[in-house]
N, C-alpha and C positions, 0 to 999 in steps of 0.2 A: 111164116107165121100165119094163123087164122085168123078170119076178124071175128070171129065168136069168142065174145066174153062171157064166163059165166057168170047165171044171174048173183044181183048184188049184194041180196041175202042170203045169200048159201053159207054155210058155217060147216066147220070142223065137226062134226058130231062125237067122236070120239076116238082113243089111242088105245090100239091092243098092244102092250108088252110084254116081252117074253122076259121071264125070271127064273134061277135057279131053286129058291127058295120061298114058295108061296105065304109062310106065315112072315119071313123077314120082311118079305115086299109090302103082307100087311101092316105090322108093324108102324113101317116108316110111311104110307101112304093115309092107313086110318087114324094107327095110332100118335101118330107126330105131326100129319100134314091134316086130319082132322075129317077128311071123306069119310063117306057111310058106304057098309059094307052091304049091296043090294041083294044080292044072288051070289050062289058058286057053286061047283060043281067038285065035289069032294072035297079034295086035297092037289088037285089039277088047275083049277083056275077061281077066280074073285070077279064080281063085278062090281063098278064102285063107282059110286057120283057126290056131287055136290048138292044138295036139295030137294031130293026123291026123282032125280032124270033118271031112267030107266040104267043106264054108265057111263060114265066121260072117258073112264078107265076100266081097262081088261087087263088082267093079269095073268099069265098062265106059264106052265112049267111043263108045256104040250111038247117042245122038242129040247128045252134050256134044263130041267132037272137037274140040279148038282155041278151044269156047265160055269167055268168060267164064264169073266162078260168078255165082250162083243172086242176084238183089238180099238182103240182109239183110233187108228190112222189107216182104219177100214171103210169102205162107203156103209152108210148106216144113217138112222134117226139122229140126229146133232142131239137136240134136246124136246121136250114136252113141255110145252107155256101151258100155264094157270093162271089165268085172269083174275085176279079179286078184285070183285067190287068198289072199293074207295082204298085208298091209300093208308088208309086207320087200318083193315085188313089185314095190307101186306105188311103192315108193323106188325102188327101180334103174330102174324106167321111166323116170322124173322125172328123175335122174340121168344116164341116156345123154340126154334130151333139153336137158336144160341144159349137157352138156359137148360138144352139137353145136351148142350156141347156135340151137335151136328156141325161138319166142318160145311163150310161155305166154299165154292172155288172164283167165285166174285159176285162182283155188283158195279151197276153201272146205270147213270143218267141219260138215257137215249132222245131227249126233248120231246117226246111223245110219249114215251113210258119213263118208269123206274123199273129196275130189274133185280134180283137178287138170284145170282147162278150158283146150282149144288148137284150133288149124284147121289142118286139114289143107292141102295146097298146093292145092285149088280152092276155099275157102273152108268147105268142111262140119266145123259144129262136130265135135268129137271129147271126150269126156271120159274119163278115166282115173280109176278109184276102187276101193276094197275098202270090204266092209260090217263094220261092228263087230259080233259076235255079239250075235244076236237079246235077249239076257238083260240087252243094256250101251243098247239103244237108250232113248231119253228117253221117260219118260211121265209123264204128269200124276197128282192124287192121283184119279183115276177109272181109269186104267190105258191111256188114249187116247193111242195114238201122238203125240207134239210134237216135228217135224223142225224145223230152226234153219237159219239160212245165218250162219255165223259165222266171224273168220279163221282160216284152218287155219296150224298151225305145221311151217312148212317146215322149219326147223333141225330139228326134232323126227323127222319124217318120213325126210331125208335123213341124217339120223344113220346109220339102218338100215342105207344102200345101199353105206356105206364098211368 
């Protein structure tokens, strides 16, 4: 292993997906998950952000057109996190997706975030989450980070969205 860490600010910039069907991917990404559609290139690919970033998300049908998705028990992208801002957020997220009757494939308590797990229409996990402030996260009596996967309470959560 290296001692080079990278720096501590470096962020994800953003996630190119490949899909079979570029208006379905819209669909579920603008129209359900609520991004804005920045740019795109025909009927071939989307770019799409949260708040006028340039795109979080790429979408393209550059080698995937018409393809089934990706086998599950393949090496691949697990899933794509969304970070929302406050906890109020990921309720109304949760909220428009249950009142379009989008299945959910879980949700979970990780002592550091809340999570809610779905697939998108070509199969690519997707998760939806807010982090609890840095000061509420779980640690042990040495001070060590201790993340959990425990059930998250969706009444609790969905309370917010109403």
């Amino acid at each position: 292993m290296s001692d080079y860490q990278i720096p501590a600010k470096t962020r994800i910039g953003h996630v190119h997906l490949k899909v079979s069907n570029l208006q379905r991917a819209m669909d579920f990404y603008c129209g359900l998950l609520g991004f804005e559609l920045m740019s795109s290139y025909g009927e071939q690919a989307a770019f799409i952000s949260a708040g006028g970033y340039h795109h979080h998300i790429g979408l393209n049908t550059w080698y995937s057109k018409d393809a089934a998705p990706a086998p599950q028990h393949a090496p691949g992208l697990f899933h794509t996190a969304i970070l929302y801002p406050e906890r109020k957020d990921l309720a109304v997220a949760v909220k428009r997706l249950m009142d379009a009757g989008y299945p959910l494939t879980g949700a979970s308590d990780h002592g550091v975030s809340e999570a809610i797990y779905l697939d998108d229409p070509d199969g690519n996990g997707v998760e939806l989450y807010w982090d609890r402030p840095k000061d509420q996260w779980p640690t042990d009596e040495h001070g060590n980070l201790t993340m959990y996967t425990r059930h998250l309470d969706m009444r609790a959560l969905l309370a917010l969205a109403m």
